[in-house]
C-alpha positions in Angstrom: 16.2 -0.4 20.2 13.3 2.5 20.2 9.7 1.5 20.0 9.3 3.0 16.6 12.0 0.6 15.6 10.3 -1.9 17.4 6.9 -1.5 16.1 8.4 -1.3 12.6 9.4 -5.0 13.2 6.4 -6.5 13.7 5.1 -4.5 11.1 7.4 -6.3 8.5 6.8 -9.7 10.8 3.1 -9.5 10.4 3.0 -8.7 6.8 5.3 -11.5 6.1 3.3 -14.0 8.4 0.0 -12.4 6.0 2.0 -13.1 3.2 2.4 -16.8 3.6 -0.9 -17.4 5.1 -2.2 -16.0 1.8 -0.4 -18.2 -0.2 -0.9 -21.2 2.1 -5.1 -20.6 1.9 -4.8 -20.0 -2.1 -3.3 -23.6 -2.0 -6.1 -24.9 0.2 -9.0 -23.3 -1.6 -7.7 -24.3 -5.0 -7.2 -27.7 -3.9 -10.5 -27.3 -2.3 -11.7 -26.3 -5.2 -10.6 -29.3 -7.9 -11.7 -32.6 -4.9 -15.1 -30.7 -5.0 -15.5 -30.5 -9.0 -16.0 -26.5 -8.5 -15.6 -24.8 -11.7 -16.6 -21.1 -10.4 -13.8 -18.9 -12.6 -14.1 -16.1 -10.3 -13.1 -18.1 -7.1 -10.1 -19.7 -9.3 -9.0 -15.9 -10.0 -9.4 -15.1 -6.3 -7.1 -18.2 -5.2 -4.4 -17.3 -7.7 -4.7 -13.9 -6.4 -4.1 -15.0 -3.0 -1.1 -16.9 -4.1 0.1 -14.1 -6.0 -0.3 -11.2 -2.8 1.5 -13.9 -0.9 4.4 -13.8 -3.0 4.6 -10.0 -3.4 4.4 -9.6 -0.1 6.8 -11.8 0.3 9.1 -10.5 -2.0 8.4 -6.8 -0.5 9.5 -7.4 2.8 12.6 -10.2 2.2 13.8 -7.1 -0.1 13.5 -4.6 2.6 15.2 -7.0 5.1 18.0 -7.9 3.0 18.6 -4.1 2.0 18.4 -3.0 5.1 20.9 -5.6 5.9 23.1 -4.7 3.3 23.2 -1.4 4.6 24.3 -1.9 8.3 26.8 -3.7 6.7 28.3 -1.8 4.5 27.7 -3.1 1.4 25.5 -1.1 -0.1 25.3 2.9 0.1 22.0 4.7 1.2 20.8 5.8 -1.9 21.0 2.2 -3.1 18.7 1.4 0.4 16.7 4.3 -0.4 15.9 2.7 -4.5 15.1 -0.5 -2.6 12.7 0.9 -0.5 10.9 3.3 -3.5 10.9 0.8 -6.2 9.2 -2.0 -3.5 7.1 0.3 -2.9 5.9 1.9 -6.2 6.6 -1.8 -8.3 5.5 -4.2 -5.5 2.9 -1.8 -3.9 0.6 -1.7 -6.9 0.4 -5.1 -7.4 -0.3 -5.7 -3.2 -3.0 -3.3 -3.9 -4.7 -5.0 -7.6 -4.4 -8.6 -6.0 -5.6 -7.4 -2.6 -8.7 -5.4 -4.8 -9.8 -9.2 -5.9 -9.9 -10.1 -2.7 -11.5 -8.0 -1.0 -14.1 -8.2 -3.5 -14.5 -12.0 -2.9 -14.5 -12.0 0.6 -17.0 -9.3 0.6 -19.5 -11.5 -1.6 -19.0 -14.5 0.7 -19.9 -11.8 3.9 -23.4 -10.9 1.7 -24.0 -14.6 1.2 -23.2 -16.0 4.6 -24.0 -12.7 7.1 -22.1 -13.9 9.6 -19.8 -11.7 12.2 -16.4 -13.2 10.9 -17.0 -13.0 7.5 -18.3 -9.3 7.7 -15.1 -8.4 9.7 -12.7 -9.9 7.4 -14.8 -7.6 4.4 -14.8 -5.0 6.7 -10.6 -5.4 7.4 -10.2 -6.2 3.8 -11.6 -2.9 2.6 -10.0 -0.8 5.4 -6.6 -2.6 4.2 -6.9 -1.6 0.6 -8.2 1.9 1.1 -5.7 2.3 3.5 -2.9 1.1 1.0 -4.2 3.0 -1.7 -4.4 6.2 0.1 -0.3 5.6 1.3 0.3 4.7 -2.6 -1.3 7.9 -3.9 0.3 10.9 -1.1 3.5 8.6 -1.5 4.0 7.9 -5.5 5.5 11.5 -6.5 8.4 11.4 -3.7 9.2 7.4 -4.8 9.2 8.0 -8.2 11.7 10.8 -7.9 14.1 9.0 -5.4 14.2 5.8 -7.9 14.7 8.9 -11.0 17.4 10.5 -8.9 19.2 7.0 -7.9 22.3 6.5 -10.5 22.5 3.4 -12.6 25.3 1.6 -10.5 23.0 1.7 -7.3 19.9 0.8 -9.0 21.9 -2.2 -10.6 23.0 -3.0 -7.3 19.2 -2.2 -5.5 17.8 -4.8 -8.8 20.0 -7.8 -7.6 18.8 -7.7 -4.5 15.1 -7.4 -5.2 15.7 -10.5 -7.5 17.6 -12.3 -4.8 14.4 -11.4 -2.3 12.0 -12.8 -4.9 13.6 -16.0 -5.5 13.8 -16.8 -1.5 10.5 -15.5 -1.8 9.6 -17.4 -4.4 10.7 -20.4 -2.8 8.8 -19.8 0.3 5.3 -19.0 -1.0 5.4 -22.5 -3.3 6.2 -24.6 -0.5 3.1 -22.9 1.2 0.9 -23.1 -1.3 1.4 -27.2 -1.8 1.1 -27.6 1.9 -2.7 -26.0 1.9 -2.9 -27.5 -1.7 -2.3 -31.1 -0.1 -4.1 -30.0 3.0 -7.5 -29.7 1.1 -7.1 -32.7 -0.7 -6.6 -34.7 2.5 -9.8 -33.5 3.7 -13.6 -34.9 3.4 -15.2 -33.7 0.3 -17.8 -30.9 0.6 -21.1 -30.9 -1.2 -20.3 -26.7 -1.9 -17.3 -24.9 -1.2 -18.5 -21.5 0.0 -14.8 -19.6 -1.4 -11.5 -19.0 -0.7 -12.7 -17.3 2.1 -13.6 -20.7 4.1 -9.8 -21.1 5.2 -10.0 -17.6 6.8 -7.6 -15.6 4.9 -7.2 -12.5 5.9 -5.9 -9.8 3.0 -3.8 -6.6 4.2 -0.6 -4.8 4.4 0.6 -2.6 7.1 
């Protein structure tokens, strides 16, 4: 195996792991959220949004693991690998990027309010992460967009299924995180003010 193989592995194993810590801290902070009466809307929206870039990215790299998969295998021809990869990246990638937005956003609110040096890194990493996926998402769309428009209907059919097959695993995955921080936070000691989603440390970024 070559490093840059290598390297791409714990890419995808990272973002995974980021995936379902998101998910896990959008269950802790909403649960966090209803044992401490807090009715702020925009920390609501930020949990959900952490629940949702969880399953995304989820979704993103079960896909590319199972197409890649289906490849080596033999079951499905490269161009059907190749719709896999654009459509994650052009259908998937711009939601990573809106939910990731709302976080950053949040977390960066939290750093102004608490000016401490973990909560300014993780704004600082949060912003870095979505500049950095926008920039990929913008020098990247045109070349996507005319692999998934040059991909013929029986391998986009075939690229589909297993998209949906990655976001029900996916799906399955990212719930039973979520209920485990959800329970997690009710199982704690009530605070008098819960600071934000940003108190369980969740970090927001894709590689």
């Amino acid at each position: 195996m070559g490093f840059g193989l290598i390297f791409i592995v714990i890419i995808i194993a990272v973002d995974f792991l980021i995936s379902i810590w998101d998910a896990y801290a959008g269950g802790y902070s909403l649960g966090m959220m209803k044992k401490n009466g807090d009715q702020s809307k925009f920390r609501k929206v930020s949990a959900y949004a952490a629940v949702g870039l969880g399953l995304v990215g989820a979704t993103y790299v079960i896909a590319i693991v199972l197409g890649v998969m289906a490849y080596y295998l033999a079951y499905i021809p490269l161009s059907t690998l190749k719709f896999i990869l654009s459509f994650d990246f052009i259908f998937l990638g711009i939601l990573i990027i809106g939910f990731g937005f709302i976080i950053t956003v949040q977390s960066i609110i939290i750093a102004a309010k608490r000016r401490n040096i973990w909560s300014i890194l993780i704004a600082l990493y949060n912003s870095f992460a979505v500049a950095f996926d926008i920039y990929i998402y913008v020098i990247s769309f045109r070349e996507s967009v005319s692999v998934i428009k040059g991909t013929g209907r029986r391998s986009q059919g075939n690229g589909l299924i297993i998209i949906l097959i990655a976001a029900l695993l996916a799906a399955l995955i990212v719930h039973s995180a979520y209920k485990h921080g959800y329970k997690k936070a009710l199982g704690t000691e009530p605070q008098k003010r819960q600071s934000g989603m940003r108190g369980t440390g969740m970090v927001e970024g894709r590689g």
